[in-house]
N, C-alpha and C positions, 0 to 999 in steps of 0.2 A: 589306283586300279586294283588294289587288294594282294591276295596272297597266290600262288601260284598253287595250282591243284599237286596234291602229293606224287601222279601217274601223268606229270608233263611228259609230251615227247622228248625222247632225248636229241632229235633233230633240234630245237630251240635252246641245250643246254649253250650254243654258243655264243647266245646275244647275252652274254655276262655285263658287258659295258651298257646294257641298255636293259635294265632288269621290269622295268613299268610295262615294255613293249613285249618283252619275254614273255611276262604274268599273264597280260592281257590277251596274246596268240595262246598261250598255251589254256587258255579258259575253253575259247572261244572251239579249238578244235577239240580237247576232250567234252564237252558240252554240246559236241554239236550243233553250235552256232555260228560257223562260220561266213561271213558277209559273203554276195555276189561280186564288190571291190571295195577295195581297199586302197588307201589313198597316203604315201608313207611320206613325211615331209620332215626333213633336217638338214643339217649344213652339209657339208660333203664329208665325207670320213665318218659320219654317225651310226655308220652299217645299217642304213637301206637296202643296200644290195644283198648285204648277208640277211638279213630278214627278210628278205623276198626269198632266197634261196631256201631258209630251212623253212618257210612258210609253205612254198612249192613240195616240198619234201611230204611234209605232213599231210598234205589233199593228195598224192598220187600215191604216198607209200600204203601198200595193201596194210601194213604194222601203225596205221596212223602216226607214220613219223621217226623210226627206231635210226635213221639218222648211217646206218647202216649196211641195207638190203640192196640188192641189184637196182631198185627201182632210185634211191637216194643218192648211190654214187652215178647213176646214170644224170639226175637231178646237178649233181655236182659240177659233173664234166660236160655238163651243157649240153648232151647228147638225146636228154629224154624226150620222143616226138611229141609227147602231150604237153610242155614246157617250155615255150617262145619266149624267148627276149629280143626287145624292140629299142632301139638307139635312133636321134634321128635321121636322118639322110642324109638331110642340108644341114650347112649352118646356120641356116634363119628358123629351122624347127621340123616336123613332122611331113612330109609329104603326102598329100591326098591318098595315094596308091596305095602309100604303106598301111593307113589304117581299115581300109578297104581292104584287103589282105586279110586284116585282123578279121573283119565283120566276116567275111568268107569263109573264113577259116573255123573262127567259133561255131558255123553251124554243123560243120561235120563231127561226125563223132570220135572219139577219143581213141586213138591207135591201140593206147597198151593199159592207159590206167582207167578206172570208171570217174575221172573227171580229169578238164585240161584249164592250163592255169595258163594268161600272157603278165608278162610283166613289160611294163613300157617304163624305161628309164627316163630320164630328165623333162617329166611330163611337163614341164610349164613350157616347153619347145611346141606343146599340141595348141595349134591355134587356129583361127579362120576355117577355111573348109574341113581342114581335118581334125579340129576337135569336132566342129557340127557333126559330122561324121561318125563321129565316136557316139555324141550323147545317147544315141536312141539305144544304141545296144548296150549303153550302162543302163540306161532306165529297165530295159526292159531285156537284160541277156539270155541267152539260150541254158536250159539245167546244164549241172555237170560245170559250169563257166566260171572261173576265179578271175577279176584283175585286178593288178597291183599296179598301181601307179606311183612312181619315185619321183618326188619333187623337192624344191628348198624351202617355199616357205606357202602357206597357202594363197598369202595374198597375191604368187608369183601366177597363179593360176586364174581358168576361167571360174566364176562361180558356179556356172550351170553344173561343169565338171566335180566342183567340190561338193556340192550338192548331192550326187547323184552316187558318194564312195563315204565307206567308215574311214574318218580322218584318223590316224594314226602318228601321231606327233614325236620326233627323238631330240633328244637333248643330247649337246656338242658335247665330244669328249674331252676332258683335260689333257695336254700334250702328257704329262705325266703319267694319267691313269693309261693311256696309251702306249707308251714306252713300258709300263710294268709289264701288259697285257703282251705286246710282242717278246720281253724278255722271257717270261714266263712259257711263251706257248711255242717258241722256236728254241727256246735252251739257248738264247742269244746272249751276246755281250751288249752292256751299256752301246756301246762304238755301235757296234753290227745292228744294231732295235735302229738307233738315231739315223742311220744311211738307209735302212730299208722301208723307213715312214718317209724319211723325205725321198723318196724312188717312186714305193707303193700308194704313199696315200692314206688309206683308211688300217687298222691295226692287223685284220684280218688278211686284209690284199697283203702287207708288210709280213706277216706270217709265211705265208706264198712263197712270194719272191725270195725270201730265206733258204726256204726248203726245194727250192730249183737252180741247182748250178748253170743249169742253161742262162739263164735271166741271170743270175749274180756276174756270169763271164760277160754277157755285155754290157752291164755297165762298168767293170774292170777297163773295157775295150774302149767305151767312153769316156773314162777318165785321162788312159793312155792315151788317144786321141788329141785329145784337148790340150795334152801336154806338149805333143809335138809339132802342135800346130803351127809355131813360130818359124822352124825349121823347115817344114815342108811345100812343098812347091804343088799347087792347084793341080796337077795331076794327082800328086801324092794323096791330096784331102779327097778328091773322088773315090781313089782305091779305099781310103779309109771308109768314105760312108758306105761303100758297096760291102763293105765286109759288117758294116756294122749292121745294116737290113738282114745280111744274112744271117747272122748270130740269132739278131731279134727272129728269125725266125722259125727255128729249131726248137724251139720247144712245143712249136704247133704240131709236130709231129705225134706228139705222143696225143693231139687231139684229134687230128686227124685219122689214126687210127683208131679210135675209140669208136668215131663217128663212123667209118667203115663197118665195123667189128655190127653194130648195133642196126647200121642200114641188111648187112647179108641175114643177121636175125632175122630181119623184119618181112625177106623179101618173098618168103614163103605166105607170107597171111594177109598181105594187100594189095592193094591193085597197082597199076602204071602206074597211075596217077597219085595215089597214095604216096609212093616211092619217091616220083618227081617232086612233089612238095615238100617230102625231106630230105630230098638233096639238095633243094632252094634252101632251104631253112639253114644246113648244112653247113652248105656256103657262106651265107650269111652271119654266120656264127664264127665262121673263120675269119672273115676276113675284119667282123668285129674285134676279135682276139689282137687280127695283126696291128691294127691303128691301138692297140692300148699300151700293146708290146711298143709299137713305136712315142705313143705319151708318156711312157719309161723311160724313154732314152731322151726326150725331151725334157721329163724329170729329173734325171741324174746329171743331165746338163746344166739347168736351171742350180742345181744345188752346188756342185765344183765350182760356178762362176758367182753363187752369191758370198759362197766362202773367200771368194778371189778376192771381191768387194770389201768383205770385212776388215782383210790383209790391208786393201788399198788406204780403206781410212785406219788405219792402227786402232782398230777398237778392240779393244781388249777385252774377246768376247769368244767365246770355246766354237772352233768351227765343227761343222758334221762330220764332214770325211776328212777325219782323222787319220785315217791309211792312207789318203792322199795328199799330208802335209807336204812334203818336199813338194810334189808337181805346183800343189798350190800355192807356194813360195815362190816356185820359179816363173809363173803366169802373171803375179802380183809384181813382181819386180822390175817385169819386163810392160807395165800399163799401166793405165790411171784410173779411174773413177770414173772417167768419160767413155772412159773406152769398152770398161766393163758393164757399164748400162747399157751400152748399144749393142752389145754382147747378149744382156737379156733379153733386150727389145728383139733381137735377130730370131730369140725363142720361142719369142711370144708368134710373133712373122711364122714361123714352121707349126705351131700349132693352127692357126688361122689355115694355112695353107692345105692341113690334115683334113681341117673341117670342111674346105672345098675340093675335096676329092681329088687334091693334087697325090701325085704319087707318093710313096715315103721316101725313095732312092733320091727323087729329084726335090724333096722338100729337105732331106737332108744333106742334101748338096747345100742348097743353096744359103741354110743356114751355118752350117760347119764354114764355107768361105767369107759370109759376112762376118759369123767372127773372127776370125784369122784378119780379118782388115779391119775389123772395131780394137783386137786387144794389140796391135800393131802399133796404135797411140801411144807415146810415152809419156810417163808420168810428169806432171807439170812442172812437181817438186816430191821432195822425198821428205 
C-alpha cells in the first residue's frame, strides 16, 4: 500500500500493529480521498474497531485527526452525536428497525461536526431485509456520510454489500506481537499483558482494561468467586453474581457522565427532537458498554477454568493467571476434566443467553450455579 504521507494524522499513529491499514487511511484522508464506506474485515483482535475509531476521529476532527481535540476524545468516549455505533440486536443478526434508523438518521444533518460517520460492527450479522435495506443508501449515500463496516472475512458477507465498500483487509496479530504492544503501552508486566488479553481481547481493549481499576476489581471478584464456589450455598452464589453486575458496572459511570456533560452542551442549539435521538443513541451506547463489561466477566471466567483444565490434565504448560495459582490449585483438585468442560460449556450457555437479551444478573446466576454443579465432579483419578 506504500509509504505513509510524512503529515499522517496522529489519530492513526495507533494502528502500529496494522501498519498497511495505517498507510492506506492515512493517504486517503490527507489526500482527500476518503471513500463513502469502507468495509474492514479481519479476525477478531485485528483492531477494526480501533481503526473505525481513529478513522471516525479524522472525518469529524476540525484538525483532520490530531487525535487529541474536544472533538477526538468525544470520538473516544463514544459520546460524539455525529458518531453511531451499531451492534446487532439479535442473535441471528441486524434487525430491520435498526438499519432503518440508520437510513433516517444519515439524512439529517450532522449536530456538531461538518460530516457524520456510522460504524456497524460484526456486519456479516446484516442479512435479508436488513442488509436490502442498507444497499441503496451505500450505493447512493447522503454528502457529509462515512460507513464503516467491521466484518471477519469477506466471503462471511453479502456480495452486493462488498460491492458497494473500499474492502479494507487486516492481518491477525501474533499472540507475541501482541503481548509486546500491551506490555509496552500499559507499563505492564509479562503476568499482567497475558490476564488482560485473555479478559480484553484485542491489544488495544487489553491496554484499557489495565488502566481501569474498576474493570481490574471485577474480574479479582471473579476470580474470588469461582474460588469459593465449592463452599458456598446457592443463596451465597446469587449474592455473589449480584455484586459482580454491580462491580461490572461502575465504570459506566464515568460514561455516563460524559454523555450527560455533552447532551446539556448540546441542549441550547437543537431541537426536541434532536435531543431525544441522542438520548436514544445514548442509551444504546450504554447499555452496549454494559453487555461487554459483562463479555469480560465471562472472559475472565472462561480463562480461570481453562487454566483449571490444564492443572486437571497435568500438562505442563505455563497458565495465564498466574496471581491466581493457589485458587487454581484448589478448583483443579477438587474436579476432573469432565467437570471442568461443562464448566466451559456453562459459559459458553451465559454468552448465548447475553445474545438473547437475557438479563446479566439472571444469566450470571444461572451460569455461576451450573458451575458449582459441573466442578462439583470428582476427579476419576489423580
Amino acid at each position: 500500500m506504500g509509504n505513509a504521507p510524512t503529515d499522517a494524522p496522529a489519530a492513526l499513529a495507533g494502528l502500529s500493529d496494522q501498519p498497511r491499514v495505517r498507510d492506506f487511511l492515512a493517504r486517503a484522508v490527507v489526500e482527500g480521498r476518503l471513500s463513502h464506506a469502507y468495509l474492514f474485515v479481519g479476525a477478531p483482535g485485528s483492531g477494526k474497531h480501533e481503526a473505525a475509531e481513529a478513522l471516525a476521529k479524522c472525518i469529524v476532527c476540525p484538525n483532520g485527526g490530531d487525535g487529541s481535540c474536544d472533538e477526538c476524545r468525544r470520538v473516544a468516549h463514544k459520546t460524539h452525536p455525529d458518531v453511531h455505533w451499531y451492534a446487532p440486536a439479535s442473535a441471528v443478526g441486524y434487525l430491520a428497525d435498526q438499519v432503518r434508523e440508520v437510513i433516517a438518521d444519515a439524512q439529517l444533518a450532522p449536530m456538531r461536526a461538518p460530516s457524520k460517520v456510522y460504524v456497524l460492527e460484526r456486519a456479516e450479522l446484516l442479512r435479508g431485509t436488513a442488509a436490502n435495506a442498507l444497499l441503496k443508501t451505500l450505493e447512493e449515500p447522503p454528502a457529509g456520510v462515512t460507513f464503516i463496516l467491521c466484518g471477519r472475512t469477506v466471503a462471511s458477507l453479502l456480495p452486493t454489500i462488498v460491492s458497494r465498500c473500499q474492502v479494507v483487509p487486516f492481518s491477525s496479530v501474533p499472540p507475541e506481537v501482541a503481548l509486546a504492544r500491551v506490555q509496552r503501552d500499559a507499563a505492564a508486566t509479562p503476568q499482567e499483558a497475558a490476564i488482560a488479553l485473555s479478559v480484553a481481547g484485542s491489544a488495544s481493549h487489553a491496554v484499557e482494561f489495565l488502566r481501569s481499576p474498576g474493570r481490574r476489581q471485577v474480574r479479582r471478584l471473579v476470580v474470588s468467586t469461582l474460588d469459593q464456589l465449592a463452599r458456598d450455598d446457592s443463596w451465597d452464589v446469587l449474592q455473589a453474581a449480584r455484586q459482580i453486575v454491580e462491580e461490572a458496572k461502575l465504570p459506566l459511570a464515568d460514561v455516563a457522565a460524559a454523555q450527560k456533560e455533552a447532551l446539556d452542551e448540546s441542549s441550547d442549539f437543537l431541537t426536541a427532537a434532536a435531543l431525544k435521538q441522542l438520548e436514544d443513541a445514548n442509551k444504546r451506547e450504554l447499555s452496549a458498554r454494559e453487555r461487554s463489561g459483562m463479555m469480560e466477566v465471562l472472559a475472565a471466567t472462561e480463562s480461570v477454568l481453562r487454566d483449571v483444565l490444564v492443572r486437571c490434565e497435568d500438562v505442563s504448560r505455563k497458565i495465564v493467571n498466574e496471581d491466581a495459582a493457589a485458587a487454581i490449585e484448589r478448583i483443579a483438585a477438587a474436579t476432573g476434566v469432565g467437570g471442568v468442560t461443562r464448566a466451559l460449556a456453562a459459559c459458553s450457555a451465559a454468552a448465548e443467553d447475553l445474545a438473547h437479551n437475557v438479563s446479566p444478573q439472571l444469566a450470571l446466576e444461572a451460569m455461576l450455579l451450573s458451575i458449582k454443579e459441573a466442578l462439583a465432579c470428582p476427579p476419576s483419578f489423580r
